[in-house]
mmCIF file as Biopython writes it, N, C-alpha, C and O atoms, coordinates in Angstrom:
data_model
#
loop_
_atom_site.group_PDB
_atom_site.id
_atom_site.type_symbol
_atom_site.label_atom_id
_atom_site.label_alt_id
_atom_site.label_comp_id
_atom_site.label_asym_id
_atom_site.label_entity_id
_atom_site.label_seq_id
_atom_site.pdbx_PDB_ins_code
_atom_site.Cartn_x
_atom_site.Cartn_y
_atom_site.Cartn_z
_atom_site.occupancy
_atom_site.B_iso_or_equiv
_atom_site.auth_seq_id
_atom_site.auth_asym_id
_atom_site.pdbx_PDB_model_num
ATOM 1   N N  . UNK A ? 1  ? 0.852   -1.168  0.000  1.0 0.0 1  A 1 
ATOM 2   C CA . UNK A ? 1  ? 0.000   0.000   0.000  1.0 0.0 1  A 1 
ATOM 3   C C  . UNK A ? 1  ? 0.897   1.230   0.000  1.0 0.0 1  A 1 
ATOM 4   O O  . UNK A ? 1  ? 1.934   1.142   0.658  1.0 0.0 1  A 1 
ATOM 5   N N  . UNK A ? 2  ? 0.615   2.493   -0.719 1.0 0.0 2  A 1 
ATOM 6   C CA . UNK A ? 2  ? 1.363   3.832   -0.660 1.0 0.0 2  A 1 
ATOM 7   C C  . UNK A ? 2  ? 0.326   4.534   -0.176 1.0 0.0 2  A 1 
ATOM 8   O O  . UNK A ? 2  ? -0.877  4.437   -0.416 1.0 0.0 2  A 1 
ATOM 9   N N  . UNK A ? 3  ? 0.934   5.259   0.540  1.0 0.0 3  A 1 
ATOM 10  C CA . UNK A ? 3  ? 0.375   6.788   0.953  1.0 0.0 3  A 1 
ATOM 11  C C  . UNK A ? 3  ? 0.809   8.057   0.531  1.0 0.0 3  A 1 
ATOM 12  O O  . UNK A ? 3  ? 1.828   8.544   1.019  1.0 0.0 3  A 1 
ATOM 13  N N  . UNK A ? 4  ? -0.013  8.796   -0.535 1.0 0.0 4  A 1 
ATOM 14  C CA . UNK A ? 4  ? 0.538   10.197  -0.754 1.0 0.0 4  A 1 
ATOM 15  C C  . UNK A ? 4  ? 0.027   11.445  0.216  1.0 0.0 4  A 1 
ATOM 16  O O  . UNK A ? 4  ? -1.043  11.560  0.815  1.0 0.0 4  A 1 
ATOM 17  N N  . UNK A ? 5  ? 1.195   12.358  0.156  1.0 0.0 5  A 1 
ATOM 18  C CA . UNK A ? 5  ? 0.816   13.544  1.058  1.0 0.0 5  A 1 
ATOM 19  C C  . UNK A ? 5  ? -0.483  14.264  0.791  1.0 0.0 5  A 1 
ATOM 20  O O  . UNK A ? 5  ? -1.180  14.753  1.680  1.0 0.0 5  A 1 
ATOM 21  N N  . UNK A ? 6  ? -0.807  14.301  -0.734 1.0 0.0 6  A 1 
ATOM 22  C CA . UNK A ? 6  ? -2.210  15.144  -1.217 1.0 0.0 6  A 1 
ATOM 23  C C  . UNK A ? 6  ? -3.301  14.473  -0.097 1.0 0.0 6  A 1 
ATOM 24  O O  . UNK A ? 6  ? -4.301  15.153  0.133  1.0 0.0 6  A 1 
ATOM 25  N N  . UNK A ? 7  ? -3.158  13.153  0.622  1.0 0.0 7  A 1 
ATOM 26  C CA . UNK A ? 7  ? -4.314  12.064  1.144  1.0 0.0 7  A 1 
ATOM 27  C C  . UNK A ? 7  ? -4.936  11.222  0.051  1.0 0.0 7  A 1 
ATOM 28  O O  . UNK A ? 7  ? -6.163  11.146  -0.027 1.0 0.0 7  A 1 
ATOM 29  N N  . UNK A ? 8  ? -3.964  10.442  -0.988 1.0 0.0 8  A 1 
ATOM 30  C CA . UNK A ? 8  ? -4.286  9.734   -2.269 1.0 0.0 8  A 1 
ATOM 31  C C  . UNK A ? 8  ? -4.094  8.470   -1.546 1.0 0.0 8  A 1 
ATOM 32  O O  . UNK A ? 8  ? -3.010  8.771   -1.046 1.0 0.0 8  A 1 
ATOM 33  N N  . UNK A ? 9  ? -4.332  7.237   -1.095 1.0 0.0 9  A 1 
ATOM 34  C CA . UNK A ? 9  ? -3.837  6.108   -1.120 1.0 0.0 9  A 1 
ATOM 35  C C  . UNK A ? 9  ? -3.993  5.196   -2.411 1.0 0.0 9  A 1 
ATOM 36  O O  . UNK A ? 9  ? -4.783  5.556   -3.284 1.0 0.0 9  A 1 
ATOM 37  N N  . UNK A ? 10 ? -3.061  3.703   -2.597 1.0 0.0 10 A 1 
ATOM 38  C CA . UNK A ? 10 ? -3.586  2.945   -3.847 1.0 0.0 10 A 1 
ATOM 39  C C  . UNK A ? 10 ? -2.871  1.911   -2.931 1.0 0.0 10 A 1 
ATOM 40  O O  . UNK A ? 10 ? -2.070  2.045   -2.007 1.0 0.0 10 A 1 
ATOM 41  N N  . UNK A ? 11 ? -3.570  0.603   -3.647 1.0 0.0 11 A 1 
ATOM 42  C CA . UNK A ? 11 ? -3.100  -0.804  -3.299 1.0 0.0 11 A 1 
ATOM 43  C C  . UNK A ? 11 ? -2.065  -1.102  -4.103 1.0 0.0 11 A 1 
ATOM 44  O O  . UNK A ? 11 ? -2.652  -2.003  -4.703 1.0 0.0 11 A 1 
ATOM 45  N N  . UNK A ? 12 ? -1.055  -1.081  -4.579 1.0 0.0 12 A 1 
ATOM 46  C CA . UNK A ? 12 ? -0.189  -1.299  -5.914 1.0 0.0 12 A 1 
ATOM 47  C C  . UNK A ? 12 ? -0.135  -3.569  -6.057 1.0 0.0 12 A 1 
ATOM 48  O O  . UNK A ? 12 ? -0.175  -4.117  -7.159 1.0 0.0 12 A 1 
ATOM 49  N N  . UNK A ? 13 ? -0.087  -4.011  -5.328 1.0 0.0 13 A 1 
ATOM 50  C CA . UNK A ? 13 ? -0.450  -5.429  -5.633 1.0 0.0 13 A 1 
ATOM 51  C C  . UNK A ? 13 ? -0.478  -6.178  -4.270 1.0 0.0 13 A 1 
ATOM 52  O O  . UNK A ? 13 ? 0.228   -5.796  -3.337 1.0 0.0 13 A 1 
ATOM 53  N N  . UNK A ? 14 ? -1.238  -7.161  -4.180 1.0 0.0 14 A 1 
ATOM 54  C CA . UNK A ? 14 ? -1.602  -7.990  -2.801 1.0 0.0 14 A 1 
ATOM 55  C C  . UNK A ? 14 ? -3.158  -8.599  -2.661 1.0 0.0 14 A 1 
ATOM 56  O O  . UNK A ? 14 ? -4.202  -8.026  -2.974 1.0 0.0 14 A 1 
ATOM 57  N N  . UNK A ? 15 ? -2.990  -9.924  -2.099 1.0 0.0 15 A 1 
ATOM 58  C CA . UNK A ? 15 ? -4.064  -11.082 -2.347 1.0 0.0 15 A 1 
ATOM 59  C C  . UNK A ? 15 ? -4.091  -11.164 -0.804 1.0 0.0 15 A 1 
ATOM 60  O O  . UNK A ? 15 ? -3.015  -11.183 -0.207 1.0 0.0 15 A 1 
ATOM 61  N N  . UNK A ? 16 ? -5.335  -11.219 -0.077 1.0 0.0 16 A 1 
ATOM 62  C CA . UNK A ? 16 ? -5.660  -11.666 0.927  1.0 0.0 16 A 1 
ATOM 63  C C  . UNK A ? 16 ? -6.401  -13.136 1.271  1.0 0.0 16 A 1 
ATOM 64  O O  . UNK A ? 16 ? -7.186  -13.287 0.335  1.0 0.0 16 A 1 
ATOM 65  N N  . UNK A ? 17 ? -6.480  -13.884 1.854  1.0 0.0 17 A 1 
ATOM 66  C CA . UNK A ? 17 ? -7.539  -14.777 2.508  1.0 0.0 17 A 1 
ATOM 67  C C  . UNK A ? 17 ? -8.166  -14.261 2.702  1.0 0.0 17 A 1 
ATOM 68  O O  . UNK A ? 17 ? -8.061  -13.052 2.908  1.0 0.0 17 A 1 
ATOM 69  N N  . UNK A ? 18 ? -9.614  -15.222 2.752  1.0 0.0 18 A 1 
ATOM 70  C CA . UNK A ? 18 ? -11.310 -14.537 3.240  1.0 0.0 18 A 1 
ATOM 71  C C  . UNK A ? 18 ? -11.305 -14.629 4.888  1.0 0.0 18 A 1 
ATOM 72  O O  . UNK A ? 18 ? -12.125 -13.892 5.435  1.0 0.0 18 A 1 
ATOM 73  N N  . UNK A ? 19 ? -10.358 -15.565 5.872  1.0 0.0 19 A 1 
ATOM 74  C CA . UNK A ? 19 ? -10.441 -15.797 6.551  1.0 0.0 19 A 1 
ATOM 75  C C  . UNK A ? 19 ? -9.359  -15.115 7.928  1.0 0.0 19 A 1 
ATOM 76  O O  . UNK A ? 19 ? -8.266  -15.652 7.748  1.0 0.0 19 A 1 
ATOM 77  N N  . UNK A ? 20 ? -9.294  -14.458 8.800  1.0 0.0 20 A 1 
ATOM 78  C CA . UNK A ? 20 ? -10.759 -14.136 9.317  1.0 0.0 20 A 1 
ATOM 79  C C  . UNK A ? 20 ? -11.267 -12.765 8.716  1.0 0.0 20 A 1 
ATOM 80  O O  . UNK A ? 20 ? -10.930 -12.466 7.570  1.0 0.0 20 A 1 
ATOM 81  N N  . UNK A ? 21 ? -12.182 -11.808 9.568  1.0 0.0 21 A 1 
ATOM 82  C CA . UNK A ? 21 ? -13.083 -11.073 8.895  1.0 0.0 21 A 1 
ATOM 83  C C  . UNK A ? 21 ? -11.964 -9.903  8.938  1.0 0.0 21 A 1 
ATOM 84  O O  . UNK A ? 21 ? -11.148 -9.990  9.856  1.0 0.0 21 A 1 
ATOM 85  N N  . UNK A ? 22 ? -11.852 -8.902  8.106  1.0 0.0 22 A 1 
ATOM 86  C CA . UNK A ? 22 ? -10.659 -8.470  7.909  1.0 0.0 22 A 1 
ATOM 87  C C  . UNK A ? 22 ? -11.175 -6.771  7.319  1.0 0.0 22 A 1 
ATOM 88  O O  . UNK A ? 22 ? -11.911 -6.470  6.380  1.0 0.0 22 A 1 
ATOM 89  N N  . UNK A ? 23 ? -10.531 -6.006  8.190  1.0 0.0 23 A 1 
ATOM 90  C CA . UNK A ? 23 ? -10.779 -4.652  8.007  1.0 0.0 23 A 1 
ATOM 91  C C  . UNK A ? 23 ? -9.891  -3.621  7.730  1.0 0.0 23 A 1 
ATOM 92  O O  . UNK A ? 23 ? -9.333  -3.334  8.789  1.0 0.0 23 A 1 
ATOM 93  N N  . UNK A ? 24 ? -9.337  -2.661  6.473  1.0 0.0 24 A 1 
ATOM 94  C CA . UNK A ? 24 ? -8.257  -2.403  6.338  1.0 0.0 24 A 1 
ATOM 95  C C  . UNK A ? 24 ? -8.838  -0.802  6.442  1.0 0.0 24 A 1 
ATOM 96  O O  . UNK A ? 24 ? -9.934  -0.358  6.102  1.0 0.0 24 A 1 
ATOM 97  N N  . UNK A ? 25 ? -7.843  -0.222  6.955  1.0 0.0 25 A 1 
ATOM 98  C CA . UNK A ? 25 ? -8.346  1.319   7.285  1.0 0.0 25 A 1 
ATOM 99  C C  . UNK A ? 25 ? -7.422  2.156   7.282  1.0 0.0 25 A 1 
ATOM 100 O O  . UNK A ? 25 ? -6.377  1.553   7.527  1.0 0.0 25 A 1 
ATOM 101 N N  . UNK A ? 26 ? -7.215  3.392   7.112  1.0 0.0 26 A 1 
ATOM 102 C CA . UNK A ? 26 ? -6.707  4.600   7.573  1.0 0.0 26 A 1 
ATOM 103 C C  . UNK A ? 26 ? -7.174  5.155   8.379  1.0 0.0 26 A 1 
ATOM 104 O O  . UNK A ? 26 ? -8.366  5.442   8.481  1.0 0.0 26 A 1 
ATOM 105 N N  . UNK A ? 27 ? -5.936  5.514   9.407  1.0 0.0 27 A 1 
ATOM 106 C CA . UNK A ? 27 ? -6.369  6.564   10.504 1.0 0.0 27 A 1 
ATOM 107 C C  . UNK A ? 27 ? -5.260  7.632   10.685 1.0 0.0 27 A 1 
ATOM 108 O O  . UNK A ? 27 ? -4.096  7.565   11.080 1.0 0.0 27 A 1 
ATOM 109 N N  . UNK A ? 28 ? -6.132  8.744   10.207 1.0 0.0 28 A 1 
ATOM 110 C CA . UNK A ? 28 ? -5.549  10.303  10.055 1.0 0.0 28 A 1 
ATOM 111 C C  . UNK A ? 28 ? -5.682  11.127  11.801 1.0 0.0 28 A 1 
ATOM 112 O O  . UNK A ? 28 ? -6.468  12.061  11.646 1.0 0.0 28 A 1 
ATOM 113 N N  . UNK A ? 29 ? -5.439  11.107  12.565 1.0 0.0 29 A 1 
ATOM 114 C CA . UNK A ? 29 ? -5.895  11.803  13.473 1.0 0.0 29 A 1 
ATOM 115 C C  . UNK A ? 29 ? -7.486  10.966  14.375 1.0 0.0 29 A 1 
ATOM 116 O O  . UNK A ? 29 ? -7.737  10.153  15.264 1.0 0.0 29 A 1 
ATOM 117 N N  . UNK A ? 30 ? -8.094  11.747  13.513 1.0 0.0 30 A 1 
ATOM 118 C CA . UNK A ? 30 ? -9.631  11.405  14.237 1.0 0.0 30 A 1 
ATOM 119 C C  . UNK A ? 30 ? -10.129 10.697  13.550 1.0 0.0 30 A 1 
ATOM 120 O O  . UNK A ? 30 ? -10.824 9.838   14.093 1.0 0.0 30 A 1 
ATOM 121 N N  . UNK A ? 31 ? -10.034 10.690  12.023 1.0 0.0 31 A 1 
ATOM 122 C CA . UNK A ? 31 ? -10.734 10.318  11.291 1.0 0.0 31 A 1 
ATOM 123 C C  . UNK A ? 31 ? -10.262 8.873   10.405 1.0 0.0 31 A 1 
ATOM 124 O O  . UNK A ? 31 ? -9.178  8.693   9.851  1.0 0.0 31 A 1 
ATOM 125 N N  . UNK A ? 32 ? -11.597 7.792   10.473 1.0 0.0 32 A 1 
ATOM 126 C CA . UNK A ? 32 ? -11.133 6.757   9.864  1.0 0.0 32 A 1 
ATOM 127 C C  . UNK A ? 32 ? -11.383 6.602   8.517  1.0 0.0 32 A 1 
ATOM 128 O O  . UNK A ? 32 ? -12.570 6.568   8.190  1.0 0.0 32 A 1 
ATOM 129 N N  . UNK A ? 33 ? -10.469 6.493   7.584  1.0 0.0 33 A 1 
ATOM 130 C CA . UNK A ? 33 ? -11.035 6.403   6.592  1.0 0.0 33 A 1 
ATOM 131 C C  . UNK A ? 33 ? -10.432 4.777   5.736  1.0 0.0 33 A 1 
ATOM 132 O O  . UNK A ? 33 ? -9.333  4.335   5.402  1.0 0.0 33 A 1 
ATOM 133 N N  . UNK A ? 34 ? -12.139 4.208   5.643  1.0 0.0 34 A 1 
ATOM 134 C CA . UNK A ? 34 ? -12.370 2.574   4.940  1.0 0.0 34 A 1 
ATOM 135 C C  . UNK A ? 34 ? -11.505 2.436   3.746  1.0 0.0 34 A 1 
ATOM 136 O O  . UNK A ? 34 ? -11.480 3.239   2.813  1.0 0.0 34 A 1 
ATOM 137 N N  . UNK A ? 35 ? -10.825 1.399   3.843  1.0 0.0 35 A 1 
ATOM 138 C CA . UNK A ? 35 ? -10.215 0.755   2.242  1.0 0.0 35 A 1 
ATOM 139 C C  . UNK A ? 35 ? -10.808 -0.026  2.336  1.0 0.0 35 A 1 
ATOM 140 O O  . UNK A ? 35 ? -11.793 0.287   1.669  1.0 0.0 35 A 1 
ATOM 141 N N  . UNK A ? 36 ? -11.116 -1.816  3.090  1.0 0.0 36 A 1 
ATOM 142 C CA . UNK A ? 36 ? -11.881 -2.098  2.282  1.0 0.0 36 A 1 
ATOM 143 C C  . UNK A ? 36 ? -11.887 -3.133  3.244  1.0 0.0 36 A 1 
ATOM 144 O O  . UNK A ? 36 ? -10.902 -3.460  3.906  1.0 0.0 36 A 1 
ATOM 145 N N  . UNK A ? 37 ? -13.315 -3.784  3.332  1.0 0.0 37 A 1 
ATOM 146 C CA . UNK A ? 37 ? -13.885 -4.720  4.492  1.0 0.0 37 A 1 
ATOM 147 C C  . UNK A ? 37 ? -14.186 -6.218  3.755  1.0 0.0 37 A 1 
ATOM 148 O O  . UNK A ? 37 ? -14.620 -6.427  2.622  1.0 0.0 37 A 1 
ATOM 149 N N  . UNK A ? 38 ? -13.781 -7.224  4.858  1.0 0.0 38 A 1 
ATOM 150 C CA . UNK A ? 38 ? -13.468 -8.584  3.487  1.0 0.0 38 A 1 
ATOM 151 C C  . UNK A ? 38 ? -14.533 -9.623  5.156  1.0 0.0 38 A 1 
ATOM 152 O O  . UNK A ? 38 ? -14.145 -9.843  6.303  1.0 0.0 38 A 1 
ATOM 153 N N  . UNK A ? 39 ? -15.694 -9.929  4.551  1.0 0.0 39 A 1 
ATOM 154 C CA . UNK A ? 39 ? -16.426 -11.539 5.888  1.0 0.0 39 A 1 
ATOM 155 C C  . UNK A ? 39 ? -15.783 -12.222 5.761  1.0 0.0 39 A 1 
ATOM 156 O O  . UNK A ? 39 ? -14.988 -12.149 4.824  1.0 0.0 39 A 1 
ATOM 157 N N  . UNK A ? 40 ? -15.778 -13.306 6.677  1.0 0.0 40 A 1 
ATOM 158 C CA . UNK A ? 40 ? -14.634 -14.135 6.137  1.0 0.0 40 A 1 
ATOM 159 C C  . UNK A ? 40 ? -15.697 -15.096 5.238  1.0 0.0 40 A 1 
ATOM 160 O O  . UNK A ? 40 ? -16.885 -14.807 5.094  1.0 0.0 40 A 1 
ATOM 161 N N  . UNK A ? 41 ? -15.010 -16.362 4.626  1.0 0.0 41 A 1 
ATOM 162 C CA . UNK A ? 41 ? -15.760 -17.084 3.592  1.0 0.0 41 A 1 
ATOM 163 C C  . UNK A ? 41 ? -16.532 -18.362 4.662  1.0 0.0 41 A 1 
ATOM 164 O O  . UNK A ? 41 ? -17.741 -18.290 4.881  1.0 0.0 41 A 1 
ATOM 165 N N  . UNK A ? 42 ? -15.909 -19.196 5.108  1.0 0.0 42 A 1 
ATOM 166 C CA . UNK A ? 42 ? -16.009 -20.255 5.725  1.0 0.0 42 A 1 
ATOM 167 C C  . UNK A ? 42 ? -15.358 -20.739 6.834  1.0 0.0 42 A 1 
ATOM 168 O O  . UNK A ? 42 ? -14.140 -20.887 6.931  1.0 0.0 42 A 1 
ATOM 169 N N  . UNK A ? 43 ? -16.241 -20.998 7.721  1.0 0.0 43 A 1 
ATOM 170 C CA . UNK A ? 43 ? -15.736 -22.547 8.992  1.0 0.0 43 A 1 
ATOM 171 C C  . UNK A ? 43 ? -14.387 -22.955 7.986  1.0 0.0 43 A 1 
ATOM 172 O O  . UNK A ? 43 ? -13.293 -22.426 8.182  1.0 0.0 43 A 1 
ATOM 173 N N  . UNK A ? 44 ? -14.525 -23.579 7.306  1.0 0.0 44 A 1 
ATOM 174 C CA . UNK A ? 44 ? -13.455 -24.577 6.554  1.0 0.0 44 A 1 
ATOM 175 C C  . UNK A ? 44 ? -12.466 -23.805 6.114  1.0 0.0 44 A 1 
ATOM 176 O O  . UNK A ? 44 ? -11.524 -24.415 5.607  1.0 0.0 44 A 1 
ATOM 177 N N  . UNK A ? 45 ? -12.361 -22.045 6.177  1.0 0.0 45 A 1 
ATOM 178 C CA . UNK A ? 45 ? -10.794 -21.706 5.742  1.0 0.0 45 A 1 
ATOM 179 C C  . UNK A ? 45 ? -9.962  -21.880 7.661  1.0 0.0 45 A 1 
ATOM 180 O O  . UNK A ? 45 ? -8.993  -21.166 7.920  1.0 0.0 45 A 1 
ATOM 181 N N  . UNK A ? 46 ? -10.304 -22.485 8.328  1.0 0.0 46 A 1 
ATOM 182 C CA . UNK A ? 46 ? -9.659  -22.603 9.451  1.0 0.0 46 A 1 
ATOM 183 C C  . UNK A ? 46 ? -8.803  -24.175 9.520  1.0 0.0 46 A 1 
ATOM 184 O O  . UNK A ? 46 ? -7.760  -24.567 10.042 1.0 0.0 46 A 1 
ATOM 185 N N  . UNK A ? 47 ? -9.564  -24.607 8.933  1.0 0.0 47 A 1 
ATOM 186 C CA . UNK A ? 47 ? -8.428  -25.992 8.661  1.0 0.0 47 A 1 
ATOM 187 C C  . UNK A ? 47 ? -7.526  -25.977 7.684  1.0 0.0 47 A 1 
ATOM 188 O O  . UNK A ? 47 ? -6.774  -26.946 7.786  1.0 0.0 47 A 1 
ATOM 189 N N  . UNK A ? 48 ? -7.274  -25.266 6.750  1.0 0.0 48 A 1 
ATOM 190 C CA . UNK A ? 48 ? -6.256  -24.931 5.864  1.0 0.0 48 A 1 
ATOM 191 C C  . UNK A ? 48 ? -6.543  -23.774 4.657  1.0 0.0 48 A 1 
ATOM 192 O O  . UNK A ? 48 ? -7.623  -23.490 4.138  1.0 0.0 48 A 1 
ATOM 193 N N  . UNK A ? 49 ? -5.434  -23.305 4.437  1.0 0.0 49 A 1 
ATOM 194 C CA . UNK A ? 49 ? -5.748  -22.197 3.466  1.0 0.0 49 A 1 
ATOM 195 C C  . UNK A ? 49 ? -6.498  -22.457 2.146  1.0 0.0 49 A 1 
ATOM 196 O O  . UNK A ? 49 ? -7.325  -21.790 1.524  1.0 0.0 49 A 1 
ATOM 197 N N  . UNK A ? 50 ? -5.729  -24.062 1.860  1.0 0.0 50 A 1 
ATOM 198 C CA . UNK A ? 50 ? -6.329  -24.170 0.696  1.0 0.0 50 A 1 
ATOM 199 C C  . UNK A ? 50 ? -7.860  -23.982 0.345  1.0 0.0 50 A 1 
ATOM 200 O O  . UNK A ? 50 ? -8.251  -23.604 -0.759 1.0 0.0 50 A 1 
ATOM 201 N N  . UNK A ? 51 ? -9.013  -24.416 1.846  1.0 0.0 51 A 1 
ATOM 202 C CA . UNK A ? 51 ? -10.434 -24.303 1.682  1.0 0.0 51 A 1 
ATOM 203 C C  . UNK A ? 51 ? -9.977  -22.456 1.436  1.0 0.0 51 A 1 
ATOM 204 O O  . UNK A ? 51 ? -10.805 -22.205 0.561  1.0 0.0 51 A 1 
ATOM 205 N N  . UNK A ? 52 ? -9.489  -21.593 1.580  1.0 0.0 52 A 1 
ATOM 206 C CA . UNK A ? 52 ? -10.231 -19.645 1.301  1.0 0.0 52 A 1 
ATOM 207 C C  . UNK A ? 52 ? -9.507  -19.691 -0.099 1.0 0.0 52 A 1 
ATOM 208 O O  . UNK A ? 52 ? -8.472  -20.092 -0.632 1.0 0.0 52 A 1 
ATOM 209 N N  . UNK A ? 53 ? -10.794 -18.975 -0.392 1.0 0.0 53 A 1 
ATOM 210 C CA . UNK A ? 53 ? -10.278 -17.997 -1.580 1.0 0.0 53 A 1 
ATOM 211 C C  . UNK A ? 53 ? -9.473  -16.527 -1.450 1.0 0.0 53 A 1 
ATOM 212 O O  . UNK A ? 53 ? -9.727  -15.717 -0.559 1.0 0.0 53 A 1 
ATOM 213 N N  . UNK A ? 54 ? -8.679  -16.367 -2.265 1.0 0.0 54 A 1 
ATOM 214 C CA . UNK A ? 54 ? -7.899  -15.234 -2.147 1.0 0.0 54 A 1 
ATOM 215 C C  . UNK A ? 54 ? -8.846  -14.292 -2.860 1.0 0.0 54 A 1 
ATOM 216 O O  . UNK A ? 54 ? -9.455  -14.524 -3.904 1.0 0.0 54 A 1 
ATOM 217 N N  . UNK A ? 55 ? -8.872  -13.059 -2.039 1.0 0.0 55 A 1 
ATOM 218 C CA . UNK A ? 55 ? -9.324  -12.018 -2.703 1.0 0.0 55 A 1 
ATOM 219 C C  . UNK A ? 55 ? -7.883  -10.678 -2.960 1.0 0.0 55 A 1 
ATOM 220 O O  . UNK A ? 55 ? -7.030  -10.103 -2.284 1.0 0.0 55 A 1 
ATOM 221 N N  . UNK A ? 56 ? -8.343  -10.733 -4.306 1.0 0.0 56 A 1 
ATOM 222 C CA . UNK A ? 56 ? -7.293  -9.578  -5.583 1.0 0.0 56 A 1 
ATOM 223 C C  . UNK A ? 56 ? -7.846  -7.826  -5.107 1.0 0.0 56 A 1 
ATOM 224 O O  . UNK A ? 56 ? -8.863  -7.241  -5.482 1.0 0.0 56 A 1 
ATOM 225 N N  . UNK A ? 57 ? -6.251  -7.109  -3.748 1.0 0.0 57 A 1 
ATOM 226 C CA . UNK A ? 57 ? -6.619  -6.332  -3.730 1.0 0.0 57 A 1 
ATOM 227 C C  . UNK A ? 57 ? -5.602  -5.391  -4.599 1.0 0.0 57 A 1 
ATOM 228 O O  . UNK A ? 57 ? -5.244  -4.262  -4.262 1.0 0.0 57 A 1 
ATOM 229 N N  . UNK A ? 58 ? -5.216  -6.074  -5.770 1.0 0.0 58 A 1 
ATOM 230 C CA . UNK A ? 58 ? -4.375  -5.061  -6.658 1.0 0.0 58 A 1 
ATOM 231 C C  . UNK A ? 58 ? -5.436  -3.402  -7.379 1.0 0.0 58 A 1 
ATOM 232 O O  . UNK A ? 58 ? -6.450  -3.503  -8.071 1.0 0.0 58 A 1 
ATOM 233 N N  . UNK A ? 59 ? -5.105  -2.718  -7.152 1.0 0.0 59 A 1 
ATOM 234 C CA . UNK A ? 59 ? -5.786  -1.390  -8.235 1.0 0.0 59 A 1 
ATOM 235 C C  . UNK A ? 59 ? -6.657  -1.017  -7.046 1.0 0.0 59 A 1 
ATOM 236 O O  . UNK A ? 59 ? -7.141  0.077   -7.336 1.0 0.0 59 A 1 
ATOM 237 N N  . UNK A ? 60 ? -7.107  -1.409  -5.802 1.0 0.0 60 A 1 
ATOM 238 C CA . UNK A ? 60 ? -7.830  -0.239  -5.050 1.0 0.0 60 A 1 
ATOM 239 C C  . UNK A ? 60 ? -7.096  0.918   -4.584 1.0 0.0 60 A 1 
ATOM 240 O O  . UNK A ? 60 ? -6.025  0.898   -3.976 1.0 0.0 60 A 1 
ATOM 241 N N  . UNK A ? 61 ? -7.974  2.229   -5.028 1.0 0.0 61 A 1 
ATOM 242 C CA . UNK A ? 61 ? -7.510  3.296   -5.060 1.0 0.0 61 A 1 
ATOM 243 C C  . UNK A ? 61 ? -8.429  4.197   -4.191 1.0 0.0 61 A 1 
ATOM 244 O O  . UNK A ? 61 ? -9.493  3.652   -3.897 1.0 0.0 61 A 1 
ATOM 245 N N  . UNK A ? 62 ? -8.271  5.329   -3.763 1.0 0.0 62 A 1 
ATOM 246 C CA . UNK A ? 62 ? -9.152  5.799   -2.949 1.0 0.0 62 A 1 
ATOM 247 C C  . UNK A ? 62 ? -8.355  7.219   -2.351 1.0 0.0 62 A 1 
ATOM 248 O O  . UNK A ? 62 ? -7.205  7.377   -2.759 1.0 0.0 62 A 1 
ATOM 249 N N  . UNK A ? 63 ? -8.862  8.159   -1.493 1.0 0.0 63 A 1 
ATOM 250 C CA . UNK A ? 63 ? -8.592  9.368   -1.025 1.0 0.0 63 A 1 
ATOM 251 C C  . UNK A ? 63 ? -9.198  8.974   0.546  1.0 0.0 63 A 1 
ATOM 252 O O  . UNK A ? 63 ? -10.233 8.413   0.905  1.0 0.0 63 A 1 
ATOM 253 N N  . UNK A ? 64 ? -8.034  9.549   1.290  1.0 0.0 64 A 1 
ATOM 254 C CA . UNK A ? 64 ? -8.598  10.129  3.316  1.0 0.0 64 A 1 
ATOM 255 C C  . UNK A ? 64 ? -8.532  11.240  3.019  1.0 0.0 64 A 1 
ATOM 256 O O  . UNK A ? 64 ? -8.436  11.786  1.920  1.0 0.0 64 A 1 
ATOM 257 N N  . UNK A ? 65 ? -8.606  11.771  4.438  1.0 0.0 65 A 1 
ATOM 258 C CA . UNK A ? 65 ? -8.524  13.162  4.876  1.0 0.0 65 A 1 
ATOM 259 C C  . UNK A ? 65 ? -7.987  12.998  6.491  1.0 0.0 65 A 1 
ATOM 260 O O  . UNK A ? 65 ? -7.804  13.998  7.185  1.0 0.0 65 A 1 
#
């Protein structure tokens, strides 16, 4: 992930598991600002990775404050 000074963020490449429930955020001071909230998929990504699917967080782009 990069952070620009204007308050630009971008994901430039990275794959997560569904498992567990997974919340990615900026925090400026007071203010939170959401990139991006993932449920998890299944009971069954706890016995091995292979049961989760990877979720593709390449190209999310977005602005804080």
């Amino acid at each position: 992930m990069r952070l620009y000074k204007n308050g630009w963020w971008e994901i430039r490449s990275g794959a997560i598991r569904q498992m567990p429930n997974t919340y990615i955020y900026i925090y400026n001071r007071s203010h939170v600002s959401d990139v991006k909230k993932i449920k998890y998929q299944s009971a069954l990504c706890l016995v091995g990775a292979v049961a989760c699917d990877l979720v593709n967080l390449t190209g999310y782009t977005g602005d804080f404050s």
